[in-house]
C-alpha positions as CSV (number, residue, x, y, z in Angstrom):
1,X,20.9,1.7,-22.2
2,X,17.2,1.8,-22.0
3,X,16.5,-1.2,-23.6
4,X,17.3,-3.6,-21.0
5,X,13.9,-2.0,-19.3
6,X,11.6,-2.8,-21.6
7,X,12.8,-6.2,-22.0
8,X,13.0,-6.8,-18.4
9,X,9.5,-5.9,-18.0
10,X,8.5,-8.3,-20.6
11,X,10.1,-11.9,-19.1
12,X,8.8,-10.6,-15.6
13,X,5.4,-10.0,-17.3
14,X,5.5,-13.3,-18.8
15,X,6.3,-14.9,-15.7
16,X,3.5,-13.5,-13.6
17,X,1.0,-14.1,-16.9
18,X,2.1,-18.0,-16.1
19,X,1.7,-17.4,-11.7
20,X,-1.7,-15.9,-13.1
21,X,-2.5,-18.9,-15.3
22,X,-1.9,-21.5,-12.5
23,X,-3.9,-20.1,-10.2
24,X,-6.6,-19.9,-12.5
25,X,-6.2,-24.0,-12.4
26,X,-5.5,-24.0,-9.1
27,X,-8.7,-21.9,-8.1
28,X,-11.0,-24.4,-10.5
29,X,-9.3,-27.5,-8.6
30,X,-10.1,-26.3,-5.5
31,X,-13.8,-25.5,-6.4
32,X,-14.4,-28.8,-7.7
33,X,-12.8,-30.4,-4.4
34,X,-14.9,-28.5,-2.3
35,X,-18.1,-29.6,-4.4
36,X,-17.0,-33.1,-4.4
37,X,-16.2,-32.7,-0.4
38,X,-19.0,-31.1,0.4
39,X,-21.3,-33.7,-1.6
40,X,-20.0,-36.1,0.6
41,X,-20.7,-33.6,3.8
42,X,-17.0,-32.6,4.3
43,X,-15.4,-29.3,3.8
44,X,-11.6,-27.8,3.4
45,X,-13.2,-24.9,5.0
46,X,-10.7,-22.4,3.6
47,X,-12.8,-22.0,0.3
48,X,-13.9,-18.9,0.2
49,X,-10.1,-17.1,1.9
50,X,-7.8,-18.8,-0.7
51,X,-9.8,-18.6,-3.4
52,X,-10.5,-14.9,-2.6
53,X,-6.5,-14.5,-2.1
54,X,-5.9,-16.2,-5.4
55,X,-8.1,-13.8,-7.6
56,X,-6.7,-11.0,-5.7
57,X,-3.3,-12.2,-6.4
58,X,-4.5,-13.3,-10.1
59,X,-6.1,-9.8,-10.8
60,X,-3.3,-7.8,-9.6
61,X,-0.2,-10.2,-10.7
62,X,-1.9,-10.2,-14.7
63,X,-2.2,-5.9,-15.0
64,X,1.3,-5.6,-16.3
65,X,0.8,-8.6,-18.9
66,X,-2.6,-7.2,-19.8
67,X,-1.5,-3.8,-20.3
68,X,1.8,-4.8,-22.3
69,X,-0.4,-6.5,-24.6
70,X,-2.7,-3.9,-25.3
71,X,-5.5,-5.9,-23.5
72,X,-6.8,-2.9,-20.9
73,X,-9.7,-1.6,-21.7
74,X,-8.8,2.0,-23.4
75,X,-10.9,4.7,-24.6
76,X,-9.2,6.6,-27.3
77,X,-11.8,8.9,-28.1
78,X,-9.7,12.1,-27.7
79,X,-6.8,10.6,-29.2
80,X,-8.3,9.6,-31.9
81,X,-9.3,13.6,-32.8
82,X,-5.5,14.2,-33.2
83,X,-3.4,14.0,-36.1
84,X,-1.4,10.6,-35.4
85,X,2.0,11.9,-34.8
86,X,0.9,13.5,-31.6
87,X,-0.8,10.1,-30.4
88,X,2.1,9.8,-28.2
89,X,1.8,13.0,-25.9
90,X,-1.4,11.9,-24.6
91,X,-0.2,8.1,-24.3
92,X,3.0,9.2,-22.2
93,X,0.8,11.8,-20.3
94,X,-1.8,8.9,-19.3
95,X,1.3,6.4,-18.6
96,X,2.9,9.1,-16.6
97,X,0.1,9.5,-14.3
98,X,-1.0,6.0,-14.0
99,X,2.9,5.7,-12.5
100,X,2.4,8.1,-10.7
101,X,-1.2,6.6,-9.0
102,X,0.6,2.9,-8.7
103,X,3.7,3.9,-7.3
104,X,2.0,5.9,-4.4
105,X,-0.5,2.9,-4.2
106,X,2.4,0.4,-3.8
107,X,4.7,2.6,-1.6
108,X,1.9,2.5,0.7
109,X,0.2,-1.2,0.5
110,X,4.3,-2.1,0.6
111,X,4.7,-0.7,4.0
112,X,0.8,-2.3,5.1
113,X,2.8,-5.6,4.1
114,X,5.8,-5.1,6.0
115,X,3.9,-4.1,8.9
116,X,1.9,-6.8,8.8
117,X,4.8,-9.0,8.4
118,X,6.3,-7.6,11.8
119,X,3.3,-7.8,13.5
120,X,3.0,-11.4,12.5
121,X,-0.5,-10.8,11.6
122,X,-2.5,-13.7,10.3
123,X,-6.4,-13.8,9.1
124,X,-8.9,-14.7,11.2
125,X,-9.9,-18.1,9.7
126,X,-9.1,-21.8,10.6
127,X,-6.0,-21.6,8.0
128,X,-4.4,-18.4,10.1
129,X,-2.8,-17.6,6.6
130,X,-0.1,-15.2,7.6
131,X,-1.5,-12.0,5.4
132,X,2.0,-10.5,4.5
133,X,1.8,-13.5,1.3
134,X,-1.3,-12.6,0.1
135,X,-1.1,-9.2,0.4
136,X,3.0,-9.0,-0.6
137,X,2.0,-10.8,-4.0
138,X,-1.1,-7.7,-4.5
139,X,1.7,-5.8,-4.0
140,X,4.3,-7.3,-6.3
141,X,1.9,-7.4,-9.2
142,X,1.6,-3.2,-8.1
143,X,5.5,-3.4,-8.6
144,X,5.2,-5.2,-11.7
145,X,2.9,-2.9,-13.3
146,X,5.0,0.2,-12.3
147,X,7.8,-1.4,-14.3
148,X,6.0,-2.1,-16.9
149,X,4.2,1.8,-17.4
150,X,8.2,2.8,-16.7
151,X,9.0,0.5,-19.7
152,X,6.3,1.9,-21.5
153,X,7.1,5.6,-20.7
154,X,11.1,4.3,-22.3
155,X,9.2,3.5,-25.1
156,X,7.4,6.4,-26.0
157,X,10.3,8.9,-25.1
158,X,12.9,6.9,-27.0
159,X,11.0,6.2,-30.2
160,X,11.6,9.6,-31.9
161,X,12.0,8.1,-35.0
162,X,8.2,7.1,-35.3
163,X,7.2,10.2,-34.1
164,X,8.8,12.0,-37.0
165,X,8.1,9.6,-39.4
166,X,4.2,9.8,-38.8
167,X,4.2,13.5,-40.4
């Protein structure tokens, strides 16, 4: 039953890695168009805001990819001091309340995009970018990375078998 979770998690995971990986292309592209523009004294003028909502939406849309790979930055020095079939306590402990913080960081920024979506708020800038998409993909990457420590969390509680194989 809990399988499905996991695997979900993955293919969105790998989906947002690719989103990520464009804008990554698209954020170089636009650089060197400004540089060529402004070389010849022109400008797109929205530089610096969609560049700055790409790596927002780069940073946040890659954390569920990065962590399902193992590519966070973790400190294992406690972990380390216990005998390796109790590595998981800790793990599901630290996965638990890294849920925890995301969810309560996405229930709120989800409800500062809806407003701003009502509101029909747009930035301040010659582009008037309405900010309910850049903000909406911060917050689907949030999303993305809840589902992924939720996955994770599955993992850990249904892998008995490794736990008692590791005495």
């Amino acid at each position: 039953m809990t399988a499905w979770i996991p695997l979900l998690s993955r293919r969105l995971n790998q989906l947002a890695g690719g989103l990520a990986m464009v804008l990554i292309v698209y954020i170089t592209g636009h650089i060197l168009l400004e540089i060529g523009l402004r070389l010849a004294g022109l400008s797109t003028y929205v530089l610096d805001e969609f560049v700055g909502y790409g790596v927002a939406t780069m940073t946040f849309l890659g954390l569920g990819y990065c962590l399902e790979r193992g590519s966070l930055i973790r400190v294992k020095l406690l972990v380390d001091k216990l005998p390796s079939r109790w590595h998981w306590l800790p793990e599901l402990l630290t996965t638990l309340v890294a849920l925890f913080t995301f969810s309560t960081l996405a229930w709120i920024w989800g409800k500062n995009v809806w407003r701003s979506y009502q509101r029909g708020t747009t930035s301040d800038t010659l582009a008037e970018t309405p900010l309910w998409l850049p903000e909406g993909m911060v917050w689907l990457g949030m999303v993305l990375l809840c589902l992924t420590l939720i996955a994770h969390a599955l993992t850990l509680l249904t892998h008995t078998d490794d736990k008692q194989g590791a005495r």
